[in-house]
C-alpha positions as CSV (number, residue, x, y, z in Angstrom):
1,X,4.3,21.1,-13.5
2,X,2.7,20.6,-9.5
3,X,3.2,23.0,-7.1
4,X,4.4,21.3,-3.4
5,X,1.0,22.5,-2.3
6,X,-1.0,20.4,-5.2
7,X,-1.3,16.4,-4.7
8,X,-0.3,13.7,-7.2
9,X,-2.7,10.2,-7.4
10,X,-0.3,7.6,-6.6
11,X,-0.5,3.4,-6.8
12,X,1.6,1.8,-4.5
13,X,3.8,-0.5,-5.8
14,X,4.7,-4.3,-4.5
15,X,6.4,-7.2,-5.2
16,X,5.2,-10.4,-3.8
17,X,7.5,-13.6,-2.7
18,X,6.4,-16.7,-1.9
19,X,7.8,-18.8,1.4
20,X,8.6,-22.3,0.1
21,X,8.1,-24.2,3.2
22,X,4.3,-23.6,2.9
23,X,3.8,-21.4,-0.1
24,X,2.4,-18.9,1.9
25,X,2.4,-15.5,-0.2
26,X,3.7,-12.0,1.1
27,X,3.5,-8.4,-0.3
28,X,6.1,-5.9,-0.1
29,X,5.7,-2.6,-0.4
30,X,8.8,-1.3,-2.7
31,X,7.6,1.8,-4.3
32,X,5.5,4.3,-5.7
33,X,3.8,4.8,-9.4
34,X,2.5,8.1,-10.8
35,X,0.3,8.7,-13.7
36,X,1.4,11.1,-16.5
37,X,-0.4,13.7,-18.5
38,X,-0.3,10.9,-21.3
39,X,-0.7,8.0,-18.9
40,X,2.6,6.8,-18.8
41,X,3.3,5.7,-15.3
42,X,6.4,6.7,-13.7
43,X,7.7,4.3,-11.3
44,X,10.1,5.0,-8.9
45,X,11.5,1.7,-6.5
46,X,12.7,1.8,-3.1
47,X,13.9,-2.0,-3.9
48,X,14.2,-3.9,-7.1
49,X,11.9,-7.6,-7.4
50,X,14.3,-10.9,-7.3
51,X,11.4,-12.0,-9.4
52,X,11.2,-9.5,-11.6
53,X,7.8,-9.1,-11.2
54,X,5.4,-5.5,-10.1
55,X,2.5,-5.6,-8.4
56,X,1.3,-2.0,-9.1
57,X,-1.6,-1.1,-7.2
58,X,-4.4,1.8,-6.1
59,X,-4.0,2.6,-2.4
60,X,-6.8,1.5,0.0
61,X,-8.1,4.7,1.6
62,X,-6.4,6.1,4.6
63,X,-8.7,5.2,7.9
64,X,-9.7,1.3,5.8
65,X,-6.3,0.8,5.8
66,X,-5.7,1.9,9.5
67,X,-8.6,-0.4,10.4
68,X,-7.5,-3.5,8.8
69,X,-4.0,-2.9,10.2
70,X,-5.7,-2.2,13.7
71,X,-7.8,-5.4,13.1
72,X,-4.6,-7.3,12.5
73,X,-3.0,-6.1,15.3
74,X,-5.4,-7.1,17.6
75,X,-6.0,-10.9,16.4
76,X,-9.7,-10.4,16.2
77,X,-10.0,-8.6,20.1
78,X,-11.6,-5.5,20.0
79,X,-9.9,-2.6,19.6
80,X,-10.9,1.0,20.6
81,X,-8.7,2.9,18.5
82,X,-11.0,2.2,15.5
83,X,-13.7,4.3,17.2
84,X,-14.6,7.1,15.4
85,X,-13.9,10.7,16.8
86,X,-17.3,11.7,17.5
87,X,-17.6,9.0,20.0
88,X,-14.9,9.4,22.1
């Protein structure tokens, strides 16, 4: 059994739906899945798919997902939070 202080790998789990004006696609974020000792997953949902479909996938790591988000954001202007700390 894990301790609070030991970490779990996680995948984060979406559905996606799709907007029928243009098709365009979107992924939500509705949960979280967690490996087993015999590689079950466990998969606990914030929200249950109208499509009945999972999308269950590895996390990007933490500052490549704040950088895309950042990039986002901005529309393709420059951003200076995506500086790195030794050159601020």
């Amino acid at each position: 059994m894990l301790t609070q202080t030991e970490s779990r790998d996680y995948k984060n789990v979406y559905t996606i739906s799709e907007r029928a004006r243009d098709g365009k696609k979107f992924w939500h974020r509705i949960g979280a899945a967690f490996e087993n000792s015999d590689g079950s997953l466990t998969v606990l949902l914030d929200a249950l798919p109208v499509n009945g479909q999972l999308q269950i996938r590895t996390p990007f790591p933490t500052d490549v997902s704040q950088q895309v988000s950042s990039i986002t954001r901005s529309h393709g202007k420059k951003d200076h939070s995506m500086k790195t700390s030794a050159s601020r």
